[in-house]
C-alpha positions as CSV (number, residue, x, y, z in Angstrom):
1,X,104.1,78.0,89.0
2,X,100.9,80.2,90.2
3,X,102.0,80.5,93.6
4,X,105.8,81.5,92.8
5,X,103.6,84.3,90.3
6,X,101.7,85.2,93.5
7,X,104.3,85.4,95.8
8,X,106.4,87.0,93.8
9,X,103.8,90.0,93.0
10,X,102.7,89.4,96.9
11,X,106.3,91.3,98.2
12,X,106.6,93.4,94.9
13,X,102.7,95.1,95.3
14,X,102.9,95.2,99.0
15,X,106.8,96.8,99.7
16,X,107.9,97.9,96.6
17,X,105.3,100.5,96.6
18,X,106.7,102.1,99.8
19,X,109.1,104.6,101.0
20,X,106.7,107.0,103.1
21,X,107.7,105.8,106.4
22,X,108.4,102.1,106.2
23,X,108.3,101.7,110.0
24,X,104.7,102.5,109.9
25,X,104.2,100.7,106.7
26,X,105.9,97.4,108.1
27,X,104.2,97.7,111.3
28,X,100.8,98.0,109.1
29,X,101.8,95.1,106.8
30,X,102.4,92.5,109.5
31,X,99.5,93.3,111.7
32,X,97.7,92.2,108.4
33,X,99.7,89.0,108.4
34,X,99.1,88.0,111.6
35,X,95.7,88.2,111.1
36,X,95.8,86.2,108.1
37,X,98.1,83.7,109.4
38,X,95.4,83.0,112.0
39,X,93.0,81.9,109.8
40,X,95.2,79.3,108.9
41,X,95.5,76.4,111.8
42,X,98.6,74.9,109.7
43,X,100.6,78.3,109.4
44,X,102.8,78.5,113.0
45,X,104.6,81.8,112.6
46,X,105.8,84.1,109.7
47,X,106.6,88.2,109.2
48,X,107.3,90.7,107.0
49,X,110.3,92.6,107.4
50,X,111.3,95.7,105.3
51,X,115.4,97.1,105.6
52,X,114.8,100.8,106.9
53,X,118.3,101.7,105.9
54,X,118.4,100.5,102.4
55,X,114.5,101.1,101.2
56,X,114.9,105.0,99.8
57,X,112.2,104.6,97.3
58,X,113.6,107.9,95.3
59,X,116.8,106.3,94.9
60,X,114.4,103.4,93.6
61,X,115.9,101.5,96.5
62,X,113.8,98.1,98.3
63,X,115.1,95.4,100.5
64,X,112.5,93.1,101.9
65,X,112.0,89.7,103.2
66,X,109.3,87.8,104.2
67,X,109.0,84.3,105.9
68,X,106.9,82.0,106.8
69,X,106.4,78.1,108.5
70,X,104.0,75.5,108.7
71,X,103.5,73.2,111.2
72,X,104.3,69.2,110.4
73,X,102.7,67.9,107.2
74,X,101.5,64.6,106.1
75,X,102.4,66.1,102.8
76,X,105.5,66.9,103.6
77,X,106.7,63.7,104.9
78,X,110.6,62.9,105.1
79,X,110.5,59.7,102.8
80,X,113.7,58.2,105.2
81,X,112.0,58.1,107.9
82,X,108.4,58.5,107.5
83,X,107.9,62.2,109.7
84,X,105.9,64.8,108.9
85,X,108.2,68.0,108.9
86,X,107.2,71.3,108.9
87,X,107.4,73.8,105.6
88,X,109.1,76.5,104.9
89,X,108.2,79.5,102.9
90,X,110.5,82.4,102.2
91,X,110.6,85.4,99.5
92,X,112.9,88.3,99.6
93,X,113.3,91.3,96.7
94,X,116.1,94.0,96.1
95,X,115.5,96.5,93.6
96,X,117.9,99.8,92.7
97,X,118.2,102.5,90.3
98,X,121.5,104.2,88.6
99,X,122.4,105.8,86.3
100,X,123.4,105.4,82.4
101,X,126.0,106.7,80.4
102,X,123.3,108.6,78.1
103,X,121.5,109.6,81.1
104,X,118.6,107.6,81.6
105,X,118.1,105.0,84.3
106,X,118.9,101.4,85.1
107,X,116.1,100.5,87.2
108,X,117.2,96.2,88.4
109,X,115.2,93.7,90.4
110,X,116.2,90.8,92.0
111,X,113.7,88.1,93.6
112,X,114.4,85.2,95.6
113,X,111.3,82.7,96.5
114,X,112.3,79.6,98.5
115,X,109.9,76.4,99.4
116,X,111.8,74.2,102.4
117,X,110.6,70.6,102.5
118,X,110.0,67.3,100.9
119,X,109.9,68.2,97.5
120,X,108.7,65.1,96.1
121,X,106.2,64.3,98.9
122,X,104.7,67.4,98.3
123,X,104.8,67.2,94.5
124,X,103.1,64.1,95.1
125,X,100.7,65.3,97.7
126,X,99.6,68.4,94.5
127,X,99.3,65.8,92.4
128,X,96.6,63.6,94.6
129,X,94.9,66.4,95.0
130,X,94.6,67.4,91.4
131,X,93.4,64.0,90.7
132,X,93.6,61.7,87.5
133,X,93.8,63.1,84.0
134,X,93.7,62.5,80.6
135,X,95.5,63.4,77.7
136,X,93.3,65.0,75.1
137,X,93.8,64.7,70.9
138,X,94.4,68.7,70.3
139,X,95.5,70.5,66.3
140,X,95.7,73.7,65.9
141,X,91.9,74.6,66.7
142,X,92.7,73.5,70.0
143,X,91.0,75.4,72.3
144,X,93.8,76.6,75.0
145,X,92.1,75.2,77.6
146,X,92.6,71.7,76.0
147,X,95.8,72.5,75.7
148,X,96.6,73.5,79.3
149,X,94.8,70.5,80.3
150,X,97.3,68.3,78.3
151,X,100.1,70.0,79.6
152,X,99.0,69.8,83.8
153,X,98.2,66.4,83.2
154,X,101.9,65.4,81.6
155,X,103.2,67.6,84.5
156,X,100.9,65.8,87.1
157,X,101.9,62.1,85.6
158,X,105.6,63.1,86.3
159,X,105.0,63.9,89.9
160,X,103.6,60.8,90.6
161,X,105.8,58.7,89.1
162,X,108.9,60.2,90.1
163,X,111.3,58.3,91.9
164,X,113.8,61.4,92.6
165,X,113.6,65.2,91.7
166,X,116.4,63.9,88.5
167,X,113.6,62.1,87.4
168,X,111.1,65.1,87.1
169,X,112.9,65.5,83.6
170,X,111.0,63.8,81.4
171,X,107.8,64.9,82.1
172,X,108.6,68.7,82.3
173,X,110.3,68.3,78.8
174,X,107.3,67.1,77.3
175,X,104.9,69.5,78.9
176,X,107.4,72.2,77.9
177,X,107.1,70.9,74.1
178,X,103.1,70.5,74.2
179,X,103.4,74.3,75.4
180,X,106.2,75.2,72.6
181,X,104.4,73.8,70.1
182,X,101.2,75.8,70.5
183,X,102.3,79.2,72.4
184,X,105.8,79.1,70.5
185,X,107.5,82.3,69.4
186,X,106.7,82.0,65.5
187,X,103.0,81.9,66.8
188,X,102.4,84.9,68.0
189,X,104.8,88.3,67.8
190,X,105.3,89.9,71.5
191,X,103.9,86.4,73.1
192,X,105.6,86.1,76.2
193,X,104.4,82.8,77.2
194,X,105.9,81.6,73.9
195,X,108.4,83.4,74.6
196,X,109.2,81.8,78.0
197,X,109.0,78.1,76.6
198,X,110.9,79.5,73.3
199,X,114.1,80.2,75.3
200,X,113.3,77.0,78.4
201,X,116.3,75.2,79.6
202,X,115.7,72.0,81.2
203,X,119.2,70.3,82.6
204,X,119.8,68.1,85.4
205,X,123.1,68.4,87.9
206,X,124.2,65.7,90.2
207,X,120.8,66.1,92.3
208,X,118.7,68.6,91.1
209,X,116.8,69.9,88.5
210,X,117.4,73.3,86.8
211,X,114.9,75.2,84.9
212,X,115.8,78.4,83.6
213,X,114.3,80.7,80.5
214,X,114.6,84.6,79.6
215,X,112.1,87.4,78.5
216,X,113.2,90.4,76.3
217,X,110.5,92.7,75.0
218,X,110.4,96.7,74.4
219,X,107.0,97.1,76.8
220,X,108.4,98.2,80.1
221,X,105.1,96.8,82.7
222,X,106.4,99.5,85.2
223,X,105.5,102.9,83.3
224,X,103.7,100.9,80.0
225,X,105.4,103.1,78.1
226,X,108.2,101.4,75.4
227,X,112.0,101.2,76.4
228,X,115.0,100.1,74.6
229,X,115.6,97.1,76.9
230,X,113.5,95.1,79.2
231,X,115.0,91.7,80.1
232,X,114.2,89.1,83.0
233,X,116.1,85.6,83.6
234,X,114.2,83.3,86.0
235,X,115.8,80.3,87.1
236,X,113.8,77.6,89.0
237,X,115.8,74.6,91.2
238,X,114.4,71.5,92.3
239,X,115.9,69.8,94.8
240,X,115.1,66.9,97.2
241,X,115.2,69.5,100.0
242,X,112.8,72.2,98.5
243,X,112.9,74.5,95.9
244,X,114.5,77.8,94.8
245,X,112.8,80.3,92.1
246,X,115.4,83.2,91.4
247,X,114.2,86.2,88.8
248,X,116.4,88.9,88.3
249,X,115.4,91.8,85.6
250,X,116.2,95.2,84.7
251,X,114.6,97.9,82.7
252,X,116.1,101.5,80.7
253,X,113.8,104.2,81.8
254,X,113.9,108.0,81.0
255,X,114.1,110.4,83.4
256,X,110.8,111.6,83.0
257,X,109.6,107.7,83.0
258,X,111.1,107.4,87.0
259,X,109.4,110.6,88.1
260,X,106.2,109.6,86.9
261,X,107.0,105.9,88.6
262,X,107.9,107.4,92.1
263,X,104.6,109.3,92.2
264,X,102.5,106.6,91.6
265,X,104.1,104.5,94.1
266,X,104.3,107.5,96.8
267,X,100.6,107.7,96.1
268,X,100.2,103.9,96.8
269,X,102.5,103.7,99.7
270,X,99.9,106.1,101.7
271,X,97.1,103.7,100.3
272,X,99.2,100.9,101.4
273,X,99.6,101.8,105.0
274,X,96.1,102.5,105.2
275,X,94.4,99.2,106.7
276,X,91.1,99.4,105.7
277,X,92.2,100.8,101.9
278,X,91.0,99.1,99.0
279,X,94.6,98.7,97.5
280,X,96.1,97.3,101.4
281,X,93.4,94.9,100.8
282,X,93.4,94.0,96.9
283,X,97.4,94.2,96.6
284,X,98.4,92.4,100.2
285,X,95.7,91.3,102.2
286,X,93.8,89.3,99.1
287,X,96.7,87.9,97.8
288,X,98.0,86.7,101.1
289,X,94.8,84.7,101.9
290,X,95.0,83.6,98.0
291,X,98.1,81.9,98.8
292,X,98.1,80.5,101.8
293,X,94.6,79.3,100.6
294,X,96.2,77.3,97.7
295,X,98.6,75.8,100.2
296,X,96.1,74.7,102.2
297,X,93.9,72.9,99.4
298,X,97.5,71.4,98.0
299,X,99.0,70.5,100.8
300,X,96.8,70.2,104.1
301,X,95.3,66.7,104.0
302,X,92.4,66.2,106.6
303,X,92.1,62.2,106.3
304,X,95.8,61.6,107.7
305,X,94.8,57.9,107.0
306,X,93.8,57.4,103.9
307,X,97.2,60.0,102.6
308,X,99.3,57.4,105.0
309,X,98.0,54.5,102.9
310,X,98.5,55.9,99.8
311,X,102.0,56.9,100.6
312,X,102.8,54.0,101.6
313,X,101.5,52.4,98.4
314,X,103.5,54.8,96.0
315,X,106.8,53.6,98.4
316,X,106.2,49.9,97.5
317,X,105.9,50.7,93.9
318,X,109.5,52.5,94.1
């Protein structure tokens, strides 16, 4: 889940904190990419793209996409036919702002973050890498990172035993119950990670595997200030073909609440489109080699030989 949290805050930091002129901005933002992208021998191509016509950040108004490809993975290997096929990487966000009846503002987000491959080849490549595990005795002195543990490893058994995506189920049921049980709404008031597990759906359809949950609080994270409503539904599917993480949220702010938001991100923007700025480089640049860093130690597996036998192992035991 880190990386769809990374990605996610990748495209919000970097474009929705833009509206002074997003052709220099984009132009900034993807000669940063490049760069970063060729660090990485296993990344082939990828860009950042920002909708001129739409992005109006005083109408509270961003459209961006950004993709990205790998080249052929042994971790991504097609289980039919035994090729290494490339991944795909793709996130896009559209955010606006109208108006209420009691006039206020609606400001609403919308994030799309798409992973293209072998899903359970690379589950299975994550989990290798992660190595074995063992569940720990924990009560309610538990230290949280006991806790955690317990819950990766369940998560980590799954993958590896998995047959299809369908059969994920299990696993992420339990996990999801080792985390009700000790972050769980009763726990802790305002908790959103027990909120998140509180309100998790787990269902399977024909041949994928739907996870979905919702957060409502009254702290609004863009201003900090308290709102009437702040809501988010996040729905997460596996598939054999890849996986999809949608989040959509939206937010009542007062007036006063969106002009204070527009200058801070005006005031970014220009930090943004300045290369050698600390926030171009903490927001986007960081983050981007964070990510494509964690793909890399996941999913890029140097002893092609040693991955072919052990895939070919896990096959027989199917």
């Amino acid at each position: 889940m880190r990386i769809f949290s990374i990605l996610t805050g990748l495209v919000y930091a970097s474009v929705c904190f833009a509206q002074i002129n997003t052709e220099a901005l984009e132009e900034t933002l993807n000669s940063t990419f490049i760069e970063v992208i060729s660090y990485f021998d296993f990344i082939e191509d990828g860009g950042l793209e920002i909708d001129h016509v739409y992005t109006n950040l005083d109408l509270g108004r961003v459209k961006v996409s950004l993709n990205s490809s790998t080249t052929a993975l042994d971790s991504n290997t097609n289980r039919e036919n035994g090729t290494a096929e490339q991944l795909t990487i793709g996130a896009s966000l559209l955010t606006d702002l109208t108006n209420t009846d009691d006039g206020r503002k609606l400001f609403s987000a919308n994030a799309d973050i798409t992973i293209g491959g072998n899903t359970l080849s690379v589950l299975k490549s994550i989990a290798k890498v992660y190595g074995e595990c063992e569940i720990k005795a924990t009560d309610s002195d538990s230290s949280s990172e006991d806790v955690n543990g317990n819950i990766l490893c369940v998560i980590m058994d799954g993958f590896r035993a998995a047959e299809t995506v369908v059969g994920l189920e299990k696993s992420i049921q339990t996990a999801a119950n080792l985390a009700r049980d000790a972050y769980g709404k009763d726990k802790d008031e305002g908790n959103i990670v027990g909120e998140i597990f509180s309100t998790l759906k787990i269902e399977s359809q024909e041949n994928a595997l739907i996870l979905s949950f919702q957060i409502n609080t009254g702290k609004n994270s863009i201003t900090g200030d308290i709102t009437d409503n702040l809501t988010a539904s996040v729905v997460m599917t596996i598939e054999e073909t890849g996986i999809t993480l949608s989040a959509s949220g939206s937010a009542l702010l007062e007036i006063r609440q969106v002009e204070d938001f527009t200058n801070k991100v005006k005031q970014i923007a220009s930090e943004l489109a300045d290369r050698q700025s600390e926030t171009h480089v903490t927001y986007y640049e960081d983050n981007l080699y964070l990510v494509f860093g964690l793909i890399e130690g996941f999913l890029v597996i140097e002893d092609e030989e040693d991955f072919d036998e052990d895939f070919e192992n896990e096959e027989s035991a199917f």
